[in-house]
N, C-alpha and C positions, 0 to 999 in steps of 0.2 A: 380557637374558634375562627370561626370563614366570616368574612364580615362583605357579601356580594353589594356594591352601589350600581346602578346601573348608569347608565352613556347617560340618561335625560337629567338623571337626578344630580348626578356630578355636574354638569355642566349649568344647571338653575344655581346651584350651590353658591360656582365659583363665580357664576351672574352677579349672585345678590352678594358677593364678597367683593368682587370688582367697583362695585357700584360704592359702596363704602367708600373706596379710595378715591374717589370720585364724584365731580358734584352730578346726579342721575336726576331724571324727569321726575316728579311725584308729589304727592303730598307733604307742603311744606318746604319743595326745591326752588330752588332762586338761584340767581347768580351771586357769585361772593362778592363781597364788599369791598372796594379797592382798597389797594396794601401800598405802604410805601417801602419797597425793596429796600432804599438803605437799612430802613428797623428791621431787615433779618439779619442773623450773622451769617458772614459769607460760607460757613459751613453746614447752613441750610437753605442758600440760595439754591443749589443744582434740583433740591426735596421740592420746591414750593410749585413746580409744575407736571411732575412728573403724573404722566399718565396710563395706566396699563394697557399693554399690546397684548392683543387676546388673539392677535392671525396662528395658524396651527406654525409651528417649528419648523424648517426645513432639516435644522442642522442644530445640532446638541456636542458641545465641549463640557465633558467634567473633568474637570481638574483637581487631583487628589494630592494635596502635600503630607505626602505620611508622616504621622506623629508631628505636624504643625497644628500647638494647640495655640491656645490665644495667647499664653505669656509666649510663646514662642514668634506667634504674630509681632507682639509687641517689640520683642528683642533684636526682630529681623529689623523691625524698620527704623528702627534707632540704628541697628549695626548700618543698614543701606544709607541713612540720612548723612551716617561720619564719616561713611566712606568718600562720600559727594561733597564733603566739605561743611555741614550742617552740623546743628548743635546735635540733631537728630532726633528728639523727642516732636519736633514739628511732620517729621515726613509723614508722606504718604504711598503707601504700595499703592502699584496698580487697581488692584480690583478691591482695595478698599475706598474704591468711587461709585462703587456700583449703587443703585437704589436699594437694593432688597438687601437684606442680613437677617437669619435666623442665629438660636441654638441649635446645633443638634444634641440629643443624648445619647452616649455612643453603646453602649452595657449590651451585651450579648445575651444569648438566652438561659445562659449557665452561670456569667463573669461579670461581676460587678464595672473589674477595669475591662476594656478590649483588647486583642489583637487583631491583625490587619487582616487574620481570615476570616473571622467572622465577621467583622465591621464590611468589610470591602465586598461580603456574599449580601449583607443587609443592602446596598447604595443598587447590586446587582442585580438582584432575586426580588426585591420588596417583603423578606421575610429575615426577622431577626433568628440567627440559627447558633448554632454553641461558640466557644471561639476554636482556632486549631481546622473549621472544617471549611472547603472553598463549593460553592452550588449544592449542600444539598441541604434538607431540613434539620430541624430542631430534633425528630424524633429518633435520627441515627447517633449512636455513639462516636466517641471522637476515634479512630483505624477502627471502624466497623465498616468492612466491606460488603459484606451482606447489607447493613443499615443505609449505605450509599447508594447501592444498587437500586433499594426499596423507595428509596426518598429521594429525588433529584429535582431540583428546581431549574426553572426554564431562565437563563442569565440572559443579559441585556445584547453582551454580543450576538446570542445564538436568537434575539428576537430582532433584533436589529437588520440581522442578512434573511431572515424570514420575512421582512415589512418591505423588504427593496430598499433599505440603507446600506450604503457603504461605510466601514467598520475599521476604525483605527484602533491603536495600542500604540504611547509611547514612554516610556519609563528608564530612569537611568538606573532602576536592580536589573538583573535578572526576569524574563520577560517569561520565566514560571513560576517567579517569587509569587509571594500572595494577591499583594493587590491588582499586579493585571492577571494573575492567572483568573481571578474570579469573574472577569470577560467571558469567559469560555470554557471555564473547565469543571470538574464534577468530581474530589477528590473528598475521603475522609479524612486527610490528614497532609498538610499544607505543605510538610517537606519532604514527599512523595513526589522532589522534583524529577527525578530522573529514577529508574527502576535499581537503584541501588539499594532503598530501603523501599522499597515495596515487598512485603512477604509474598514468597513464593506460591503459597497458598492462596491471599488473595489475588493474586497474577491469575491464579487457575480458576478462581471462581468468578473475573472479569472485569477487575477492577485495573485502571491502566494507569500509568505515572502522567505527571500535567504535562510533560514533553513531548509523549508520545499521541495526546488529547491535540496538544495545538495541531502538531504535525499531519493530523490525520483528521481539522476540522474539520466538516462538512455540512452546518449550516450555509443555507442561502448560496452564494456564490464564495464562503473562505472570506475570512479577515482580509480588508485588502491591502494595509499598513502597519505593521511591526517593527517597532524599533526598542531597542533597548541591550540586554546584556544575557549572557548565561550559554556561551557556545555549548561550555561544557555539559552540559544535562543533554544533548543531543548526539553526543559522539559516544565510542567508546576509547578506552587506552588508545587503537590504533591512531587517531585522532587528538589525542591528549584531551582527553573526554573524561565521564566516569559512570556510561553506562555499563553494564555489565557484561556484553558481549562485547569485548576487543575493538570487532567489526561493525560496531553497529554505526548507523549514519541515517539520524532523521531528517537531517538536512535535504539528503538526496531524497526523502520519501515526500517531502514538502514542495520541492521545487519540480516533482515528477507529476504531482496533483492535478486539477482541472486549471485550464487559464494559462496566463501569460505570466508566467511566475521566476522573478531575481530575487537572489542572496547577493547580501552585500556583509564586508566587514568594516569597514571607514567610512571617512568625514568626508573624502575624495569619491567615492562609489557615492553617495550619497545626493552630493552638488549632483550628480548627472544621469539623476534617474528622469524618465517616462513617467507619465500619467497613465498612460494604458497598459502600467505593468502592477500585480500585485510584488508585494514588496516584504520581504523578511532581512532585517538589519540586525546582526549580534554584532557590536561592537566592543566586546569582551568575554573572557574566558566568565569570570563570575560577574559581579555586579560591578557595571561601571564605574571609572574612578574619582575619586571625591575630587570639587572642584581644587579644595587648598594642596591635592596632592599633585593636577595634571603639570605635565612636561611644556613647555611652550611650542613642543613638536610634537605632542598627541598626535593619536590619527583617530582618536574619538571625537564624535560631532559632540555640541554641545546641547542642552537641553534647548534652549531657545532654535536652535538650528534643526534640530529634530521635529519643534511643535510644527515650526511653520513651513518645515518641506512638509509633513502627514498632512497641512491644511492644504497646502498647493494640488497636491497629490489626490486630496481626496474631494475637493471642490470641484473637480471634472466630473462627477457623478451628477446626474439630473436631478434625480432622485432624494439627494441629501444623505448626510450622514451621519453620525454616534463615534466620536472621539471622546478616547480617554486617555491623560495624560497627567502620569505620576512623577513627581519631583518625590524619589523614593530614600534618597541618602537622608534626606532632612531628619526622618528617625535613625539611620544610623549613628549619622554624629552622635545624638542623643545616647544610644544606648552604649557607644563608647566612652561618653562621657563628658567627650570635648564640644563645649558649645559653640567654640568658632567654627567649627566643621559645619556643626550644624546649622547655624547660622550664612554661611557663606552659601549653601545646600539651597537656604527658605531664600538668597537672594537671586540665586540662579531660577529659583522655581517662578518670583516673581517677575523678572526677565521673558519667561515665557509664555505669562499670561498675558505681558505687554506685547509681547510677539504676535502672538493669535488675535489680539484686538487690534492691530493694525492688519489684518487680515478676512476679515469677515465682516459681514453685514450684520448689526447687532437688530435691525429688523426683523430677520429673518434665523439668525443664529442666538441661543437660549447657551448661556455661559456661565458656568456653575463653579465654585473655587471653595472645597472645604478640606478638612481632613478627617482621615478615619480616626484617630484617637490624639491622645496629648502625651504628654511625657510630665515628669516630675520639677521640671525646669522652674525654678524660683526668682524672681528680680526682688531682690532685698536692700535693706538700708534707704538713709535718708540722702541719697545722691545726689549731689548737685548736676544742676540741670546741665546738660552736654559732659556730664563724666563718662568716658569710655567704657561704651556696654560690655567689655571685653576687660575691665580693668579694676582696681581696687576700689571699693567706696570712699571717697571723698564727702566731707558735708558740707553745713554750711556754718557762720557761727552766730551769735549772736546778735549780728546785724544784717543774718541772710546771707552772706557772702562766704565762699566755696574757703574752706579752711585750706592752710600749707599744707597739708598733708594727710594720709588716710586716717579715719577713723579707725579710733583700737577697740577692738569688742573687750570684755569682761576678762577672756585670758589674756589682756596684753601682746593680743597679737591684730593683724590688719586682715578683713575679711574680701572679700571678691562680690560687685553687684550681682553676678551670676554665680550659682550654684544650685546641686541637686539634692532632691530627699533620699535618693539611694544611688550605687553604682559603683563602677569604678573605684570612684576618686573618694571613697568612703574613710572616711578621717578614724585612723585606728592608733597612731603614735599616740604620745603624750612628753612634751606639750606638743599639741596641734603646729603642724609645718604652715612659714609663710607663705599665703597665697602664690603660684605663680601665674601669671598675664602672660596673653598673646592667642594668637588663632590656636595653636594648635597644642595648647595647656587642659590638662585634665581638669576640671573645676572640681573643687572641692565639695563633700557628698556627708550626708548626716550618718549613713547604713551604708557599709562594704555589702556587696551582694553581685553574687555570682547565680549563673543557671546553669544547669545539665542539657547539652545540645543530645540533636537524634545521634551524631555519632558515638558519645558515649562521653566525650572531653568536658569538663567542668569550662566555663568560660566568664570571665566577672563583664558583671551586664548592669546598666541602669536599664529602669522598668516603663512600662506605660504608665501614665496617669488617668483620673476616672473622672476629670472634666469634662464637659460640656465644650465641643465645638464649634466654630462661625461658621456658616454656610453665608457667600458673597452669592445675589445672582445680579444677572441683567439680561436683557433679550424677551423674546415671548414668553407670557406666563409667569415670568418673573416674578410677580406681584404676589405670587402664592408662597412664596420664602418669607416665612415672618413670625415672631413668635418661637416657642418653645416645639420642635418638632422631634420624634422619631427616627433613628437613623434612616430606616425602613422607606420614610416617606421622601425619600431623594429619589428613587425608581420611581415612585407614583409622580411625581413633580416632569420627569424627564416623559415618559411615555403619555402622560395626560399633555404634555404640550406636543409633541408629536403627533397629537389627536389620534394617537391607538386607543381602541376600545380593548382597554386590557382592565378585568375583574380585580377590585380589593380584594386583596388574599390575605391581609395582615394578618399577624396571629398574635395576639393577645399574649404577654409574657405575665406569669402569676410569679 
C-alpha cells in the first residue's frame, strides 16, 4: 500500500513534534522552573538543553557500519577504551555523543534476519524490498531480470545529482559490493558484480552488472567521489580483472564520461587531488585490507583519511551534498569469525566519524551513524570489570574481587567474554578446545555453519543476527531519530531534511 503525506501535512506533524521537545507558546506554557545542574548526572548534562534545528540540510553524511549491531557497539568501545589505556567499560565512541538515538528494525520483505542488500536498498530507496536485491522492489524475484526491469526504485544517489547535490561513496569493500552499490545501482541479484555471473540471457534482455551501472552513471552531473576497493569487477584478464572479455576496461569508459574525471590507485594519488575534479579511487583488487592485516607500508589510504579527503572534496559544491560512508570489514571480521578483526574494523569506523566531525558544520550538516544489520556476536559471563574484551572471562569472588584466574564452565574448561551463536569457530571436538586470545583468534561458536557462495565453493561463514539497530543523529532534523523506527525511514529522515518534497511510498510489509 502507497501511503501519499503531503509537503504541509508533514511539516505541521514534525511542528507539533518539535514542539514536544520543547518548551512552545500555548495553553499552559511557561518557563521551566530553575534546575540546579549539579542534580543532573553529567551524562545527561549535554540532554538538558538541547534544542532542535529545523534550517533545511545543506549536507547529509550516513554512515553505515556493516553488520555493527549493538553488542558489537558495545565490544568496540571497550576494545577502543583498552587500547587507550582504560578499564574500557567507561568509553565513549564518537557519535555515541550525539542527541538523537533510535532502534532501527532491520527484517526485509521476505527475511526475518537481513542482508546488506536489502537493508542497504531499504536506508536507499525508502522501500523495504527482498534481501539478495540492490534498487529495485519487493515485487521482483530475487535474479528475475525481467522483475528488475519492471520494478526499479529511484536511490538516493540518482536523487541526490537530480536535486543539485554533490554525491559521495566511500567504503573500504569493493565499491560494487552491496552496501554502496545500493547508491546507484539497480541489480536483482547483489553479486552480479561484474558480468561474470550475469546470465547471458539476462545480458540480452537488459539487465547490466553494478560495475558496468557505476561506470556508465548518468544521473545529475555522476557521482563526484568514489573511493573504496574492487579494481577487479572493472577489468578483464588483460588487466587482472575478471570480467569476461580479456579486454574489457571500464575504467577507461568512466574517466572518458562528462567532466573533469581522475582514477587514482593509493594513499599518495589521494593526498593530491583537486576539488574540481570528480574522483574514482580503487585502492584494491577486491575489498580492501583489514586494518589487523595492513603492512606499515600499505599504499591504501585509511578510512578516516578517505572520509575526510570526500568531505574536503565535496564541500567545494555550493549547493551541498549526500555522502555515504561504509566502514564495510566490520561484518567481515564477523562472518570469519574473528572478533578482533572486527572489532579493530568498528575502531577504524569510529575514527572516521571523528574525522568528518572535525570537519563540518553540524549546523548545517545532518550526520547519521547506524548499521544495516547485526551479527550473532555475544559478550557472556560475569566479567570483571576491565577484563580484556578480547580475552578469557575472569570473575569475581565472593567479596566482588576479580578471581586468580579464568572461570571454568561446567566442562572444566575456561570460556572467551566474546563468542558466536554460529560460524566458523563452531565447537565440534569433544572435549571442547581451550579458548584461544588475541586479535586475530577465531572465537569460539555454539553451530559450525558454512554457506554456498555464487561460485559454487562451500565456505564456513558466521551469519547475520535479527536485532534491532542504533541509529546516532546530530545536525538538522535530527530530532526526528527517536523511538522504534523502520529501516525504511532513514531515506525519509535524510530527504525530509534536505527539504525535498519527496512522496511516502512506504510499503506496508504483511
Amino acid at each position: 500500500m502507497h501511503t501519499i503525506v503531503s509537503c504541509y501535512s508533514r511539516f505541521a506533524t514534525f511542528a507539533i513534534f518539535a514542539c514536544a521537545l520543547v518548551a512552545c507558546e500555548g495553553p499552559g506554557a511557561g518557563e521551566a522552573p530553575a534546575r540546579n545542574p549539579i542534580a543532573l548526572h553529567s551524562s545527561l548534562q549535554s540532554r538538558a538543553n538541547v534544542v532542535p534545528n529545523v534550517t533545511t540540510a545543506k549536507n547529509v553524511i550516513l554512515f553505515i557500519g556493516d553488520g555493527m549491531g549493538i553488542t558489537t557497539v558495545t565490544a568496540a568501545r571497550i576494545f577502543d577504551g583498552q587500547s587507550k589505556g582504560m578499564s574500557g567499560e567507561e568509553n565513549v565512541l564518537p557519535f555515541e555523543t550525539f542527541p538523537n538515538l533510535a532502534l532501527i528494525k532491520t527484517y526485509t520483505a521476505n527475511q526475518m534476519v537481513a542482508d546488506s542488500a536489502g537493508s542497504a536498498t531499504a536506508m536507499n530507496t525508502g522501500v523495504k524490498t527482498r534481501a539478495g536485491v540492490i534498487g529495485i522492489g519487493p515485487e521482483a524475484d530475487r535474479r528475475s531480470c525481467e522483475g528488475a526491469l519492471a520494478h526499479p526504485l529511484t536511490t538516493l544517489g540518482e536523487l541526490a545529482e537530480k536535486m543539485g547535490k554533490a554525491t559521495g561513496i566511500v567504503t573500504t569493500a569493493r565499491i560494487t559490493h552491496a552496501t554502496p552499490a545500493a547508491v546507484y545501482a539497480h541489480a536483482p541479484e547483489r553479486y552480479w558484480e561484474s558480468d561474470r555471473f550475469l546470465p547471458k540471457a539476462d545480458w540480452d534482455m537488459g539487465c547490466r552488472d553494478i560495475a558496468f551501472q557505476l561506470a556508465n552513471f548518468s544521473s545529475g552531473d555522476g557521482i563526484e567521489v568514489m573511493f573504496g576497493g574492487g579494481r577487479r569487477e572493472f577489468y578483464g584478464a588483460d588487466k587482472n580483472g575478471r570480467r569476461l572479455a580479456a579486454d574489457d576496461d571500464l575504467i577507461s569508459v568512466w574517466v572518458a564520461g562528462a567532466g573533469n574525471r581522475h582514477y587514482i590507485t593509493n594513499a599518495e594519488e589521494l593526498s593530491s587531488l583537486r576539488p574540481d575534479e570528480q574522483v574514482l579511487g580503487l585502492f584494491a583488487s577486491s575489498h580492501m585490507t583489514y586494518v589487523a592485516e595492513r603492512e606499515s607500508d600499505s599504499s591504501e589510504p585509511q578510512l578516516d583519511e578517505m572520509t575526510a579527503k570526500a568531505i574536503d572534496l565535496l564541500a567545494t559544491h555550493d549547493d551541498g551534498y549526500f555522502l555515504m560512508v561504509e566502514g564495510a570489514r566490520i561484518d567481515h571480521g564477523h562472518h570469519d569469525g574473528i572478533a578482533g578483526y572486527a572489532l579493530l574494523e568498528a575502531q577504524a569506523f569510529a575514527n572516521a566519524v571523528a574525522a568528518a566531525l572535525e570537519k563540518v558544520d553540524l549546523s548545517e550538516t545532518l550526520v547519521l551513524v547506524t548499521a544495516d544489520h547485526a551479527h550473532t556476536l555475544t559478550i557472556g559471563g560475569y566479567t570483571t570489570r576491565g577484563n580484556p574484551i578480547l580475552g578469557l572471562v575472569v570473575g569475581n569472588d565472593v567479596h566482588g574481587r576479580p578471581d586468580e584466574g579464568p572461570f571454568i564452565a561446567d566442562d572444566g574448561l575456561p570460556y572467551a567474554v566474546l563468542s558466536y551463536a554460529n560460524g566458523p569457530g563452531g565447537v565440534t571436538e569433544s572435549p571442547r578446545p581451550v579458548p584461544e586470545t588475541g586479535i586475530d583468534v577465531v572465537q569460539q561458536a555454539l553451530v559450525p555453519l558454512s554457506y554456498l557462495k555464487i561460485d559454487g565453493h562451500l565456505e564456513p561463514e558466521e551469519s547475520h543476527g535479527g536485532q534491532d539497530v542504533a541509529l546516532y543523529a546530530i545536525g538538522p532534523w535530527s530530532h526526528l531519530v527517536g523511538g522504534v523506527l523502520e529501516q525504511n525511514a532513514i531515506f525519509y529522515i535524510i530527504t525530509y531534511a534536505f527539504g525535498w518534497d519527496v512522496e511516502a511510498g512506504n510499503r506496508e510489509i504483511q
